[in-house]
C-alpha positions in Angstrom: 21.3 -5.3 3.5 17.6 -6.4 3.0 15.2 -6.8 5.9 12.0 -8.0 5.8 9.0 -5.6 7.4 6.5 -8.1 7.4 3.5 -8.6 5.6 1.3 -5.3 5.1 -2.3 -5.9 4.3 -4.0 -3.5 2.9 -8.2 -3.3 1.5 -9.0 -2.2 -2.3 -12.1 -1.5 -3.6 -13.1 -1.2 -7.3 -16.2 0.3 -8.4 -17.9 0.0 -11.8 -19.9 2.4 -14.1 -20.7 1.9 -17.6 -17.3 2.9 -19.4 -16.0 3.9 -16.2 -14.4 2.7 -12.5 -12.9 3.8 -9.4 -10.5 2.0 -7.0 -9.9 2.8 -3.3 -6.7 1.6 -1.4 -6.7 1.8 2.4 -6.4 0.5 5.6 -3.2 -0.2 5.3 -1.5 -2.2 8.3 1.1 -4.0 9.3 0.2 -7.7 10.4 0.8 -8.5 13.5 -0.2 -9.5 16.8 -2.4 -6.0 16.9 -3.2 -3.8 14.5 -0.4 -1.6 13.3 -1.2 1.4 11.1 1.5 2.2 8.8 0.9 6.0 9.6 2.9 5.0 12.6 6.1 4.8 10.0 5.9 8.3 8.8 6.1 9.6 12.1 9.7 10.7 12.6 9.0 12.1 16.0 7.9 9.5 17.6 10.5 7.9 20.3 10.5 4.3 18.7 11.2 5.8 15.1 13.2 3.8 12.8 15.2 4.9 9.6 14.4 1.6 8.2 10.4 2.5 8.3 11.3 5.0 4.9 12.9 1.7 3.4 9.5 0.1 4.1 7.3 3.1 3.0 8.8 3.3 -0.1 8.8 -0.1 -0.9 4.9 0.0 0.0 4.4 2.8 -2.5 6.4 0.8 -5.1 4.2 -2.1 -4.8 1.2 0.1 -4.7 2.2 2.0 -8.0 2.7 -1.9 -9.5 -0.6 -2.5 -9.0 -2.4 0.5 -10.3 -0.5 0.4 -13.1 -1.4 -3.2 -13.5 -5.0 -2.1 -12.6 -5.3 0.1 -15.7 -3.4 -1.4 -17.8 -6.1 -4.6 -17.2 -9.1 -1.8 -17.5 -8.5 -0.5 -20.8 -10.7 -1.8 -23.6 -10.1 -5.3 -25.8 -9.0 -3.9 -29.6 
């Protein structure tokens, strides 16, 4: 069955050289009514841990992975 985490927001910078860039992912959070850092999920000791949360982590790293991939894949040079 498929549940839905909520929306994680997330802050990506890309920095430019000539012939060259960088990109930074972070602050990644869950949105809510306060701010919940997803760190929180890979805590397995924690009292309000949730098997689901490894569900959510590694959908997070899928999307993630999607968008570098469609990062570079936009970044490499026009034949």
């Amino acid at each position: 069955m498929r549940r839905d985490a909520g929306i994680v927001t997330y802050a990506i910078r890309i920095e430019f050289k000539e012939n060259r860039y960088r990109y930074t992912l972070n602050d990644f959070n869950l949105k809510a009514q306060s701010r919940f850092p997803l760190e929180k999920w890979m805590n397995k000791k924690d009292p309000a841990y949730n098997s689901n949360w490894d569900l959510y982590l590694y959908e997070v790293d899928t999307a993630v992975q999607r968008l570098v991939h469609s990062l570079k894949e936009g970044m490499k040079p026009k034949s």
